[in-house]
Every structure is written in C-alpha cells, then in structure tokens.
C-alpha positions as CSV (number, residue, x, y, z in Angstrom):
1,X,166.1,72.7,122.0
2,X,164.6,74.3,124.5
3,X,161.2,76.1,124.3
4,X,161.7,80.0,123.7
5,X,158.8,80.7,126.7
6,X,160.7,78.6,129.3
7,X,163.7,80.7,128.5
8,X,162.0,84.4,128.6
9,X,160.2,82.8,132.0
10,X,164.3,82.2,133.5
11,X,165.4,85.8,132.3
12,X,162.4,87.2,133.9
13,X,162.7,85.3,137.5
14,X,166.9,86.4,137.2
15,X,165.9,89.9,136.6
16,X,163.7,90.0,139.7
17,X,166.4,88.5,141.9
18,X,168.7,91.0,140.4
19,X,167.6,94.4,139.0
20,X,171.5,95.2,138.4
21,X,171.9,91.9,136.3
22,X,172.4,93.5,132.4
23,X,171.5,91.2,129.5
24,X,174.0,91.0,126.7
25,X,172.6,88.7,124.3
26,X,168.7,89.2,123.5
27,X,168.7,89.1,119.8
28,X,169.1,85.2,119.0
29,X,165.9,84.3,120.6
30,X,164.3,86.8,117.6
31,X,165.6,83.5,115.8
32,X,163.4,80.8,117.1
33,X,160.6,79.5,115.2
34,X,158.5,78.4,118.3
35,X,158.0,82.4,119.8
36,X,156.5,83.9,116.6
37,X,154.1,81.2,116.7
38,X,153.3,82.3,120.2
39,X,153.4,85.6,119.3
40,X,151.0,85.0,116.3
41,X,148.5,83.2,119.4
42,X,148.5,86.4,121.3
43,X,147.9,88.6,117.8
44,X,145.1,86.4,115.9
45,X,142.4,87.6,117.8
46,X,142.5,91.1,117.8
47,X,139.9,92.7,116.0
48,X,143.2,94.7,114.8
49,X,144.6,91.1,113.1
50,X,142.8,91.9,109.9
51,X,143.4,95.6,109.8
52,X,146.1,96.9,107.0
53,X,148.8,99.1,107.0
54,X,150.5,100.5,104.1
55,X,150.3,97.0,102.1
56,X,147.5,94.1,102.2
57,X,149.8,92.2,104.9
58,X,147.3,90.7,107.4
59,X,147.0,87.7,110.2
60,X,145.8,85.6,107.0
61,X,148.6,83.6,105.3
62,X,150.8,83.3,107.8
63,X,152.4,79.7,107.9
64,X,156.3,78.1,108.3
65,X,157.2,80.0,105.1
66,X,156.0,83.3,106.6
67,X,157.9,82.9,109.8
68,X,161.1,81.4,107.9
69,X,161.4,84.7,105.8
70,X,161.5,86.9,109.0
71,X,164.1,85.3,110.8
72,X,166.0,84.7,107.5
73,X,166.0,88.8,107.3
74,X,166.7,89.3,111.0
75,X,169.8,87.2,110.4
76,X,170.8,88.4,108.0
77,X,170.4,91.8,109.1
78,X,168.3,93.0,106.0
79,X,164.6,93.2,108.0
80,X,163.5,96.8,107.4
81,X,160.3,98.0,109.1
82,X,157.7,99.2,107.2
83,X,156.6,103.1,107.5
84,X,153.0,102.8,109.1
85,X,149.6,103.8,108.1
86,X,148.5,107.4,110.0
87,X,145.0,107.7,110.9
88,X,143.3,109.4,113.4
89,X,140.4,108.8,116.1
90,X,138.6,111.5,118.0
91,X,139.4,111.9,121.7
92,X,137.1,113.0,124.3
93,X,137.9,116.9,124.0
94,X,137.2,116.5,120.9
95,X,140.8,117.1,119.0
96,X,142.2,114.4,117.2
97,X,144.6,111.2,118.1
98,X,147.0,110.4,115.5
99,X,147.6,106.4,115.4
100,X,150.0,104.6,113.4
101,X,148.5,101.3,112.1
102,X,151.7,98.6,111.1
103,X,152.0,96.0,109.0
104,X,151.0,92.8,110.3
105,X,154.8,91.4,109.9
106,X,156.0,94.4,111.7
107,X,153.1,93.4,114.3
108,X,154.4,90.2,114.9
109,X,158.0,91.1,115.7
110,X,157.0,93.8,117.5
111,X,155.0,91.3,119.6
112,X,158.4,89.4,120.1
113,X,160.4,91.8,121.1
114,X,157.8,92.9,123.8
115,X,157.8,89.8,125.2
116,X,161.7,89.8,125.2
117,X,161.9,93.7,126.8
118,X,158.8,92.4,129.4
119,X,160.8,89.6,130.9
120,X,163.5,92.1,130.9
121,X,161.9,95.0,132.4
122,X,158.6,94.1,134.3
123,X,160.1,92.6,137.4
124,X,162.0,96.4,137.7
125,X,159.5,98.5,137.1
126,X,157.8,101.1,140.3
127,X,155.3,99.4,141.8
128,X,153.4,103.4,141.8
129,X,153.4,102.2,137.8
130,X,150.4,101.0,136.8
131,X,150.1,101.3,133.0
132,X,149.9,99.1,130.1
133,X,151.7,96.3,132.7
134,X,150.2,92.6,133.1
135,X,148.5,92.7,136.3
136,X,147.6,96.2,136.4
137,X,144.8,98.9,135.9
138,X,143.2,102.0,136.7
139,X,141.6,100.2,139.7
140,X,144.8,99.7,140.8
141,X,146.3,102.9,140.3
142,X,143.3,104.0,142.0
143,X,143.1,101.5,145.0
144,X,146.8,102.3,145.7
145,X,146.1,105.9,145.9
146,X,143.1,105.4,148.2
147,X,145.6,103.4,151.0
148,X,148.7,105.5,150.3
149,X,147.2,109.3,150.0
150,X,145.8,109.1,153.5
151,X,146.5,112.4,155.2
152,X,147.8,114.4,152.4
153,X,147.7,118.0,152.7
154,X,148.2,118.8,148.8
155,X,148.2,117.6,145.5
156,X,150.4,117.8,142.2
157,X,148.5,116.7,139.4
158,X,150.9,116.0,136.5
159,X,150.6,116.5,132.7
160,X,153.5,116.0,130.3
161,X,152.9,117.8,127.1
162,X,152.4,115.4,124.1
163,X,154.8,112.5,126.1
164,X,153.8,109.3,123.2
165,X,154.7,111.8,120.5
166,X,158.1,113.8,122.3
167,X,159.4,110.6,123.6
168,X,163.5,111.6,122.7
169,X,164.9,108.3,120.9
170,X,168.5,109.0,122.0
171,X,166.7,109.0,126.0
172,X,165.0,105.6,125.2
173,X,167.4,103.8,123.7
174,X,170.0,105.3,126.4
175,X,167.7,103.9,129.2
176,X,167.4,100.5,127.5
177,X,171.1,100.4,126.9
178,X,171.7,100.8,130.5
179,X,170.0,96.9,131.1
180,X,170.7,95.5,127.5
181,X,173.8,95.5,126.3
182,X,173.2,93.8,122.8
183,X,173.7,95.5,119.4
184,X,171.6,94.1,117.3
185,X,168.5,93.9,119.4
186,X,169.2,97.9,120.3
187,X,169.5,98.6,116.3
188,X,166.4,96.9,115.7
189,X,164.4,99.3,118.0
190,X,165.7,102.1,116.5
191,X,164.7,100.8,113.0
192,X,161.4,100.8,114.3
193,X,161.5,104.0,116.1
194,X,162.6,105.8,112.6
195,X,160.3,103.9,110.6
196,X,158.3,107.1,109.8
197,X,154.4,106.9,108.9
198,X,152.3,107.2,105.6
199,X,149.6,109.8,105.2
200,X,147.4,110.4,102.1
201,X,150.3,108.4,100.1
202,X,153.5,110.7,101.3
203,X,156.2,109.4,103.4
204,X,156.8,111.7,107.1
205,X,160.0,110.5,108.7
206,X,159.8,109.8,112.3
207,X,162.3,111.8,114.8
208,X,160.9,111.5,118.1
209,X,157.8,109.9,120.0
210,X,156.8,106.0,119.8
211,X,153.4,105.9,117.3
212,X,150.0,105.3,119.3
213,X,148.6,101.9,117.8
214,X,152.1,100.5,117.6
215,X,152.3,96.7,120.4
216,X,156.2,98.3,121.3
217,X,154.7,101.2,122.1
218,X,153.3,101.2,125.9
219,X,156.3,99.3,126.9
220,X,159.0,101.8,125.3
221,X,157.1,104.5,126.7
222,X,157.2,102.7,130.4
223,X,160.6,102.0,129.9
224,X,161.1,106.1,129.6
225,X,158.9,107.1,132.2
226,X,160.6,104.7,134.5
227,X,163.3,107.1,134.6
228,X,161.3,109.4,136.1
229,X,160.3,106.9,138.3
230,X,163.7,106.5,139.5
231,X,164.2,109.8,140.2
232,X,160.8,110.7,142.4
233,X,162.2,107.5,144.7
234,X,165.2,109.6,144.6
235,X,163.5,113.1,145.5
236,X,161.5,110.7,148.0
237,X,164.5,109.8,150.4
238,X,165.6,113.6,150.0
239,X,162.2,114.9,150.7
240,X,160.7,112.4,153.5
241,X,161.4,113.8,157.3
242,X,160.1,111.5,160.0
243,X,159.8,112.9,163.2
244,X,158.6,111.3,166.6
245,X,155.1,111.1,167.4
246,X,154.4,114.4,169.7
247,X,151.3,116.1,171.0
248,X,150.7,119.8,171.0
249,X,150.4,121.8,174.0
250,X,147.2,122.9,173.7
251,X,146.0,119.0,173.2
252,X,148.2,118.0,176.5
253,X,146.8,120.8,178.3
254,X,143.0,119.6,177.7
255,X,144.2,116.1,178.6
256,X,145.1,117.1,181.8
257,X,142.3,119.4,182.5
258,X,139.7,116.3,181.9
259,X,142.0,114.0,184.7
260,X,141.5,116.6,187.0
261,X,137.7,116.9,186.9
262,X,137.4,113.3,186.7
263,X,139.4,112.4,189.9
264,X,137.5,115.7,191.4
265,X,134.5,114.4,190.4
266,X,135.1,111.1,191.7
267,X,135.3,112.2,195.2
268,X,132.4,114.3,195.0
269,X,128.5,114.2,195.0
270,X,125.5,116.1,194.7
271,X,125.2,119.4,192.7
272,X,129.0,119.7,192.5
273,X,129.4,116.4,190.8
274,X,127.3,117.4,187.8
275,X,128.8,120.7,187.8
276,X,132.5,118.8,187.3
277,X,130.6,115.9,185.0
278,X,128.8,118.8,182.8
279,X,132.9,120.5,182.4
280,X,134.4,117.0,181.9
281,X,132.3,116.7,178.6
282,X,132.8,120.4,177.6
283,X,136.8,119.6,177.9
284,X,136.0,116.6,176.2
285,X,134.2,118.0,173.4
286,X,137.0,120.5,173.1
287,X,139.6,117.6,173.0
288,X,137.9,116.1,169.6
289,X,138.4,119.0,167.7
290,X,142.0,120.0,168.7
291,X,144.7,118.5,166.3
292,X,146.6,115.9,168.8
293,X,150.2,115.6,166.5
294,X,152.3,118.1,165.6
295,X,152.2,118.3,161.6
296,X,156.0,119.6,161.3
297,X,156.7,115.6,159.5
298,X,157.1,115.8,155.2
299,X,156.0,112.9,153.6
300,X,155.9,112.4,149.7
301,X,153.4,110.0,147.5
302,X,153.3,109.6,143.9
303,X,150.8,106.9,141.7
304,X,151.6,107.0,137.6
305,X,149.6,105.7,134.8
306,X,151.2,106.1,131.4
307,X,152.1,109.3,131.4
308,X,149.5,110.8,134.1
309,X,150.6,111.0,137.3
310,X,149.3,112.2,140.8
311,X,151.7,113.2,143.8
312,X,150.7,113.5,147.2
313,X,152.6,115.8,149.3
314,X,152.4,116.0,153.4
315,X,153.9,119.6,153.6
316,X,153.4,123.2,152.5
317,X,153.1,124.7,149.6
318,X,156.3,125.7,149.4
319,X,157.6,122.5,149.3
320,X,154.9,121.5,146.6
321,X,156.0,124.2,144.2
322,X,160.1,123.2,145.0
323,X,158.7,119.8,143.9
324,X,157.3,120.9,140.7
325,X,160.4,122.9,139.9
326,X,162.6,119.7,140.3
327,X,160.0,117.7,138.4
328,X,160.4,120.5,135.4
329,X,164.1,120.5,135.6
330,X,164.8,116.7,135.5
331,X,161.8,116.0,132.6
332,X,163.8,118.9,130.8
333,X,167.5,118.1,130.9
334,X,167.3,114.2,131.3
335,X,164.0,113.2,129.7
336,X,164.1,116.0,127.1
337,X,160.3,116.7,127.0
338,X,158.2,119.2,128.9
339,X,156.2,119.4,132.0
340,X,153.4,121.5,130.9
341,X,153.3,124.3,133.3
342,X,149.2,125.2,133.1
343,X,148.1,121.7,133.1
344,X,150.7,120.6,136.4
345,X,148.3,121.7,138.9
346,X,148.5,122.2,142.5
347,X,145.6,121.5,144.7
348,X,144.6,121.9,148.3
349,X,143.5,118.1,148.8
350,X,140.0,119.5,150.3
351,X,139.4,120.4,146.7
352,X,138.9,117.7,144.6
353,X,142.1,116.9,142.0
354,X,141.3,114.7,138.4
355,X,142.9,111.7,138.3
356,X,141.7,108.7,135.9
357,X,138.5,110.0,135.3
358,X,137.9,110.4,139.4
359,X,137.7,113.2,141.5
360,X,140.0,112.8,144.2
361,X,140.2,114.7,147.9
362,X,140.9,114.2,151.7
363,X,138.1,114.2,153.8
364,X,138.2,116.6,156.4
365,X,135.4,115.5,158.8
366,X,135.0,116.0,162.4
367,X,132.2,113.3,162.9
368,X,132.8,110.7,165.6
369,X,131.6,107.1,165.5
370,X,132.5,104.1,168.1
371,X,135.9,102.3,166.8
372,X,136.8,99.4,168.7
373,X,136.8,100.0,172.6
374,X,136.4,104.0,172.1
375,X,135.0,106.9,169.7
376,X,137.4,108.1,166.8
377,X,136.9,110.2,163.9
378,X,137.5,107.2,161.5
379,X,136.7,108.9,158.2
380,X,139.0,112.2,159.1
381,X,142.0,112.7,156.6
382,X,141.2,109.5,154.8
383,X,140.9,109.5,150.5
384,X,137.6,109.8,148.5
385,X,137.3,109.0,145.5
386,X,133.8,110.7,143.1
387,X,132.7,110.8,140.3
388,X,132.5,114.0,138.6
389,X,128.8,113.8,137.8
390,X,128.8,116.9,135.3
391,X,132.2,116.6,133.6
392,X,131.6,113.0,132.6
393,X,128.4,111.2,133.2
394,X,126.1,113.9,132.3
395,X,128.4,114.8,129.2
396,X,128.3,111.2,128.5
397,X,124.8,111.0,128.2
398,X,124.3,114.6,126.0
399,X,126.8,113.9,123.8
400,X,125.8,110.3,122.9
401,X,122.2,111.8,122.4
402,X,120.7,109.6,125.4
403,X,119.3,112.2,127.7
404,X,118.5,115.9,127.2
405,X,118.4,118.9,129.2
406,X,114.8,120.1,130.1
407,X,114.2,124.5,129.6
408,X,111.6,124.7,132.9
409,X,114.1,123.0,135.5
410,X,117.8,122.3,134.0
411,X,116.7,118.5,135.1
412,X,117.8,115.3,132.2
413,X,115.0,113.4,130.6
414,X,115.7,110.7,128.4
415,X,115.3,110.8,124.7
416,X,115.3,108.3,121.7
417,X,118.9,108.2,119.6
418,X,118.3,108.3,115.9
419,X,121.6,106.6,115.4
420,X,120.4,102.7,116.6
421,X,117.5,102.7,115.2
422,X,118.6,100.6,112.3
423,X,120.0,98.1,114.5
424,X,118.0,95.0,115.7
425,X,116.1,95.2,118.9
426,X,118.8,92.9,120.3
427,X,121.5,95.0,119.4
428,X,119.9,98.2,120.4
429,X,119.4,96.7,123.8
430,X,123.3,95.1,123.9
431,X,124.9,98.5,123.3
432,X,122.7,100.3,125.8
433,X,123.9,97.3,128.2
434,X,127.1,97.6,127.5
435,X,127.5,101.2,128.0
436,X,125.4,100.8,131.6
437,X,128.1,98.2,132.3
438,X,131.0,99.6,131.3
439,X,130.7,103.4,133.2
440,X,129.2,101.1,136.6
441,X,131.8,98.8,136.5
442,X,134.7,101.4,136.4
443,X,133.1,103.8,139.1
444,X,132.3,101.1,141.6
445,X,135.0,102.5,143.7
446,X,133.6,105.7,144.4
447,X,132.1,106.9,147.5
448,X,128.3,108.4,145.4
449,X,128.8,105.0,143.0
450,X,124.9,105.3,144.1
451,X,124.1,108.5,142.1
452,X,124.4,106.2,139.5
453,X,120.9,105.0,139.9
454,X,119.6,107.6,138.0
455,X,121.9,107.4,135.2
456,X,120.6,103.7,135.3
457,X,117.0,105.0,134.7
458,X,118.0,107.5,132.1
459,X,119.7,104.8,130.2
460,X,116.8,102.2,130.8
461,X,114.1,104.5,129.3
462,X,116.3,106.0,126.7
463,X,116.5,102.3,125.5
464,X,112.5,101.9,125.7
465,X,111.8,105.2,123.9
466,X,114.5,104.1,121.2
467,X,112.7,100.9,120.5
468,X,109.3,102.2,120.8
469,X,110.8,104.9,117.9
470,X,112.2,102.2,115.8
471,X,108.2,100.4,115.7
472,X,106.4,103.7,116.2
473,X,104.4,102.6,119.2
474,X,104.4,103.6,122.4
475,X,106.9,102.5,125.3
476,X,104.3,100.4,127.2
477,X,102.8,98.3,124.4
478,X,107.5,97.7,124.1
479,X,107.6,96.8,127.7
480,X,104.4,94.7,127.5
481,X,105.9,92.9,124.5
482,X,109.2,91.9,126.4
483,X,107.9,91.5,129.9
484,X,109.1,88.7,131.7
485,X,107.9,88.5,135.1
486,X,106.5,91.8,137.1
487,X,108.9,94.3,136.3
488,X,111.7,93.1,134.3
489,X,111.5,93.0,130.0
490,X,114.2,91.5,127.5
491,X,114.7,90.8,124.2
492,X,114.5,86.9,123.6
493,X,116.8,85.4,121.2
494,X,117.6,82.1,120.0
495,X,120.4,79.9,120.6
496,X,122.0,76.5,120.6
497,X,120.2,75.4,124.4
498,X,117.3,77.2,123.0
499,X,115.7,80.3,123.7
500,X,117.0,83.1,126.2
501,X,116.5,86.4,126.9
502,X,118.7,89.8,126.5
503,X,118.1,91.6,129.8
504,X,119.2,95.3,130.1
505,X,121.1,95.2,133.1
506,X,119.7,96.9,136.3
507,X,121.7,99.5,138.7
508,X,121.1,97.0,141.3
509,X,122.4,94.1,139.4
510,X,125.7,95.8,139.6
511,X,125.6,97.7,143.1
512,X,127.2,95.6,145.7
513,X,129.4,93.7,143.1
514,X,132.7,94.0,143.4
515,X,135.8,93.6,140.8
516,X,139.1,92.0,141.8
517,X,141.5,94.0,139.8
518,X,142.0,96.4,142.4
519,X,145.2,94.1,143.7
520,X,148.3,94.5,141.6
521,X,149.2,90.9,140.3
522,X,152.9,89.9,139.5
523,X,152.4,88.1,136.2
524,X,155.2,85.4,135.7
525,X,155.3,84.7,131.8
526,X,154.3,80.6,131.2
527,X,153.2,79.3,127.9
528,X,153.1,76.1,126.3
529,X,156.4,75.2,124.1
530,X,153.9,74.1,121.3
531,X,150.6,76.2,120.6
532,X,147.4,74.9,118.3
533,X,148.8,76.8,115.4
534,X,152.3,74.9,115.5
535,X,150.7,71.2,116.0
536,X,148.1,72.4,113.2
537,X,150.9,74.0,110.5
538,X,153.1,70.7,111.5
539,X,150.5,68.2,110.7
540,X,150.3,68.9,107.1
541,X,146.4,68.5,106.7
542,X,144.7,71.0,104.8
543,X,141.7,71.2,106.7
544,X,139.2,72.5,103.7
545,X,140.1,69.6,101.2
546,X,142.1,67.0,103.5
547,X,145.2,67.4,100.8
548,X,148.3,66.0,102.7
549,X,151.0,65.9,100.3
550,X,151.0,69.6,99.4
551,X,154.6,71.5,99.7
552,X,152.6,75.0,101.7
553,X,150.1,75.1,103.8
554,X,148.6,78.9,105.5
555,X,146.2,79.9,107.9
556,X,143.3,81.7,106.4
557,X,142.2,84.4,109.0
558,X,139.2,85.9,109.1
559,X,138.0,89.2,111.5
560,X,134.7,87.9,112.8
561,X,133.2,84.5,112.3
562,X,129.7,86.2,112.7
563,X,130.4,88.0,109.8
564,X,130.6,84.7,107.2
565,X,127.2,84.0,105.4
566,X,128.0,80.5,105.6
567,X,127.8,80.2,101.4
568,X,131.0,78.7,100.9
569,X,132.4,75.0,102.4
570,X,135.2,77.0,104.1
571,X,132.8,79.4,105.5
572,X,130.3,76.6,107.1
573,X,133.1,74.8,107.9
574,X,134.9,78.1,110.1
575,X,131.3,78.9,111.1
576,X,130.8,74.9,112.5
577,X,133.9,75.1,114.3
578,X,133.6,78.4,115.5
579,X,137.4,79.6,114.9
580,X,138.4,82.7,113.3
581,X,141.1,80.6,111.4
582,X,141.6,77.7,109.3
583,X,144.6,75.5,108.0
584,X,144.7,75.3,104.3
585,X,146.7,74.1,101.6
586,X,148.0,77.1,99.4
587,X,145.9,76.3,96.3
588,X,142.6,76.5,98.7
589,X,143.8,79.4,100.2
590,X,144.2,81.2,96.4
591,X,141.2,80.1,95.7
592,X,138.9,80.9,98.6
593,X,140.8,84.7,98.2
594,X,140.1,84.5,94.2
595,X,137.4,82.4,93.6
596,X,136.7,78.2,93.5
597,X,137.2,76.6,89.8
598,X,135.4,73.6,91.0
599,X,133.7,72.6,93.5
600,X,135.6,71.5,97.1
601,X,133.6,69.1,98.4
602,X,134.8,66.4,101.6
C-alpha cells in the first residue's frame, strides 16, 4: 500500500497545476494507520501534548490500539468530537481571549484532516495571504508590503469585528464544498464546528466561529477569508486603470527652458555665460521639485494576515471610501460578518497606518543623492516601516515592570522586577535574553531598528539591578562576579563539554543580522512513510523492562524531560536518552502512572 504522505504530496502538486480540479473522495485516507502516526510526530512535542481538555486524554498512551479505535469509529461513522475545554488568556489591551483546549484524540484528527485540507488548499491560496501558512510570517507580510506599497497615496487599514468567533458555518463549509465534493469528510467538519465548549462544568453549544486553540482552526479560517481574497482580485481588475507614461506641462516647459540656456550658454563666454549657467541651475532646481507624471492612473494593493489586512490604494479618497463600502457590502451578504466601521481606517499614507505591530507610511522626501549615471530622489514615495516607540516598546517595558518613568524629565530608568527574583541567576538572565531577542529580532526590518539601543541598555541594567536585588549587593560587585573579559559578564553554567557561560545578548550582537523569512517559501508536503514511533510501536520491545511477548504496548509521554527528578528507572532512563517519550509494555505503563509493586530493574 502506498504511504499516506506520498499520496497528500500528489493531491497537492495536482491542485497547483489545477486550482479548478475538485476532489471527491478525501475521507478514506482518515482510514490509514500510517498518517496518524505522522500526525502523532508533528503533535508530541508541543508543550500543548500534555495539556487536558474535558477528560484526562493526553499524548501519553497512545499506541496501535489507540489509533485502531479511531478509524474503527470514523468508519463506522460513530466518532463524535468532544465539546472543548474554555479558558481564557489575557491579550495585550488587556480584555480577555477565549480558547478552546480539545481532547487530545480530537487533536490528532484534527491534525489529519489539516494535512488533508493543506494539500487541498495551500497551492490556491493569495499569495497577499500570509497567515498561519507553511512558508510564511509577518516578515513576509511585511516585506511584501514594503516592495508592493511603493507610491501609494492612501491606506485602508482593515478590522473584521470578532472574525475566529463570527466565522458563519454554512459560509465555510459552502466555500469548502465548492473544492471538495465528499460527504463524509464535509460532515466531519461540521461535527467539529458544532462541538460546543465546556465552562465551569456546563455544556455551551457552538453556532458560529472556529475555537482559538483548536489545529483546524487557522486553516478553516483561511479557507473563509480566501473568499474575500477572491473578491479584492476581483475589485482589483475593476479598480486598476493604467494609463501611458506622460509628463505635465509645467515639467515639459522647465525641460525645455534648461535646453535653451544650455545651448545659449554653450555659444557664449564671459559674464553672460555665468549669467545663463547661474539660470540653468535655478531651472534645474525647479525641475527636482515639480511632479514629472501625471497622477490620473488608479492602482490597488492589498497584504492579509489572518484576519488583519492592509490595502494600498493609488487614488483619491473617493475611491478609497467606494472601496470600503464594497469591502462592507460583500463581508455582509457573502461572508456574513462585519467590517467594523470605527476600527476600518482610512489614512493619508504620510501618516503612519498600524499594521503587525509596525507603523507603516510613504516617504515623501525631496532629498537628492547620485543613482547610477545621474542624481534622483531615490527614497521619494518608497515604504517605511517604524516602530512605534511609545505604543509598544515603552509599554512593553512599564508594564512588565523593567523600566520606569522618572517625575524631573519624563526619561525611563531601569528598575529591578520583583517577579524573577525567585528564579535562578541563569534563568533571570535567559528570560531577560529572550525578551531582548525576541522584540530585536521581529523589528529588524524597520528603518530606527537602532533606537533599539537604548531599550538594549534598559533591559541590560534592569537585569543587573534584578540580580543585585535577589543577593542584596550592589550592581558592580554582580558585574565583577560574572565578568568575562573587559566589558562583557555572564552566568556560567555547567554542561556535558563542560563549563559555559549564559551571556545576555548585546544590541550589537543582533544589529546587522539579518533573518531569512522575509521570502515566501512554497512548502511541498514530504515525509517519511514510516516515522520512529511506527518502527518503535511495531517492534514490540518494551523499552523500560525489555518484555517482548506482551499483547499492548503505549508510549508514555511526558511534557518536559527537565522536569523528571530522575528517581525512578523510567525517569533516568527518558532523562539518558533525552526523549519526551518512551515505548512501554501496558503493565509498566499502569505502573509508572500508579505506582511500581516491585522493583523494574534491566
């Protein structure tokens, strides 16, 4: 039989060669051992594996058995999704996220079937798309925006109201009928969809939106959105006018003025020379600051992440508020959700509109510099990208307690955080790097990525002041203690190769560097027929007591390997090999969850 992967890889490469082609039978490869296996590869690791929904069903115990029942039910048409768990995390406003937490059976055909809809459906999707796809990321979104925006005279920044949560199930499963035509696979996705959730023990059914924490989630919600996709392609072609590449009068007339003084000039001397030289550069001085092309062309842009999108618009704004009205319309009648009217802004693109955390504008600048074999104004109409200093950096670091505002001058000093200072030295220096690392990283495309600097020192001495704190000293008998070299300290741990040192990472350590996930990458779906957990589960060698002839055999999962105290056989043994999961008989895995009557020994 052939593998599962090599399959979904042939649907894929058919879709791209034709994005007409509709798929009519989907559901049977839900019935092959060998993808939930793959599936189970791509879950295991998750720091989500071990979390629990409504029921103790987790990434541990999952064997031949486990995978047997599910396709049994899927046959047989009796698989039922289970309702999932509602919690909620904080969002950066400060409101509430609800997320629905699965089981981890539901998990693991969920995984399936996104692998099945992403062969379907990723060759197909815009390429303006850039969310929750293989390949992509905010970089991209952002890089494409920076090439395609150039010139834009306006922006439409849009903002559907609650789009995971009003998602219309008749839309979605309308929009994935129109490229899979198969039954049971389409019934399936509305079982899920109208699974409901859990909170405080009472049952909520579920009538529209996909749940946030769900793995069919971001696709379902791409698969909607593309829709609207469709449709701004559409209002492109409608909306686009091209006209031919003409000067204005006033920019012809200055041309020809500066032809005639220089051909006067040439055939003249003296006084009057200088007097036509000192004209020619008034004329051309002129020239640089008179628009050459007449704007009368219309050109439309549009970039989407999940469900935030930016639209560029080369027009008046006229024509930007007859695009919003069709935006409103369609999103209404077709998508059945709503373009929230207040939030759906429309901005001059010399003011800067919020896209992905960036401030985004087009530069209006008159400065000339040498281009090739003459002068140009080379950063005129092109994109900038910022960072919005106040709204996110300097929030970042008052609300996470790192820096605070002096009375006298307004200016941020660093402080101490309370909250570390029961954490080791080593971890109290890893978060602080991690933090540096992660707001660096994701605004290295911005044009003042330098103003960062100083949010590098604030974090630095924040991190000194912490750990002076934690052993009541002062910061330079800290830095004296973890010097290494002139001006660089670290925390030293120990490892394996022996001892190292934890340094907290410098702004210029990380200026200059560059990421390459800017470039969208087509992902083609490849995996191996067999994977470690199939060859281990088919070998029938309980790896904790060597028992061979036993009729089961799980995998024990555990969230963290760090975590074990290395008590236990099982736990030295996981913590030896360094593996989140072992393959045990059943009557080690009962007892390792319950307790050991006897000693296992090797």
């Amino acid at each position: 039989m052939k593998p599962t992967m090599e399959i979904l890889t042939k649907l894929q490469e058919n879709s791209k060669k034709n994005h007409e082609e509709v798929f009519t039978r989907l559901f049977r490869y839900m019935l092959r051992p060998d993808i939930y296996f793959i599936a189970y590869q791509h879950l295991y690791a998750n720091k989500g594996a071990g979390t629990k929904g409504v029921n103790d069903d987790t990434a541990d115990g999952f064997s031949e058995e486990y995978v047997t029942r599910i396709i049994e039910a899927l046959r047989t048409e009796s698989y039922r999704p289970t309702p999932v768990r509602r919690t909620y995390i904080q969002k950066a406003n400060g409101k509430m996220r609800p997320l629905g937490l699965p089981t981890f059976t539901d998990k693991l055909v969920q995984e399936v079937m996104r692998m099945i809809l992403e062969a379907v459906y990723e060759p197909i999707f815009s390429n303006y798309s850039h969310g929750f796809r293989p390949g992509r990321s905010c970089h991209t979104a952002l890089a494409q925006l920076k090439h395609e925006f150039v010139g834009a005279s306006w922006f439409i920044e849009g903002d559907i109201k609650g789009c995971f949560d009003n998602i219309d199930h008749a839309v979605l499963i309308r929009a994935i009928g129109k490229k899979i035509k198969d039954a049971r696979f389409l019934k399936l996705v509305q079982l899920f969809l109208k699974a409901g959730y859990m909170e405080d023990w009472k049952y909520y059914g579920t009538y529209s939106g996909c749940p946030q924490g769900g793995i069919l989630s971001p696709i379902l919600a791409n698969i909607c959105l593309n829709e609207l996709d469709n449709y701004i392609e559409v209002l492109k072609k409608d909306f686009d006018v091209r006209t031919p590449y003409r000067t204005t009068p006033e920019y012809r007339a200055i041309c020809s003025k500066r032809t005639r003084l220089r051909k006067k000039a040439e055939q003249c001397e003296g006084e009057e020379r200088e007097r036509l030289i000192a004209e020619y550069k008034q004329e051309t001085a002129k020239l640089l600051k008179t628009p050459a092309k007449l704007c009368n062309d219309k050109k439309l842009k549009y970039v989407r992440y999940a469900d935030d999108f930016l639209i560029a618009v080369n027009g008046s704004k006229e024509d930007c508020e007859w695009i919003k009205a069709k935006l409103t319309d369609f999103i209404h009648d077709e998508l059945n959700m709503e373009l929230s009217q207040e939030k759906t802004l429309i901005t001059h693109s010399n003011s800067p509109a919020r896209f992905l955390g960036y401030d985004v504008r087009v530069r209006r600048s008159q400065q000339v510099k040498p281009w090739k074999n003459c002068k140009q104004r080379t950063m005129n109409n092109t994109v900038e990208l910022l960072i919005p200093l106040q709204a996110k950096i300097e929030k970042f670091l008052l609300s996470h307690g790192i820096a605070k505002q002096r009375a006298d001058n307004g200016k941020l000093e660093p402080c101490k955080r309370d909250t570390l200072l029961r954490l080791t030295d080593l971890e109290i220096v890893a978060t602080y790097d991690a933090e540096l690392r992660g707001i660096c990283n994701y605004y290295y495309l911005a044009s003042n990525y330098r103003s960062l600097n100083y949010f590098s020192y604030l974090m630095e001495y924040s991190c000194l002041k912490t750990l002076a704190r934690k052993h009541k000293t002062k910061i330079s008998k800290i830095y004296d203690k973890y010097r290494a070299g002139a001006k660089r300290w670290g925390i030293p741990y120990e490892t394996k190769a022996g001892m190292k040192r934890w340094y907290l990472t410098k702004f210029n350590e990380i200026d200059g560097k560059r990421s390459e996930d800017i470039v969208p990458q087509s992902i083609s779906i490849f995996a191996k027929s067999k994977t470690t957990f199939d060859d281990r589960l088919k070998a029938k060698v309980c790896e904790l007591c060597g028992r061979t002839d036993a009729d089961k055999y799980e995998i024990h999962h555990v969230n963290k390997v760090k975590n074990l105290q290395g008590k236990e056989l099982w736990e030295q043994i996981m913590i030896a090999k360094r593996r989140k999961t072992m393959v045990v008989c059943y009557d080690c895995h009962q007892q390792i969850h319950h307790g050991f009557k006897k000693k296992v020994t090797l």
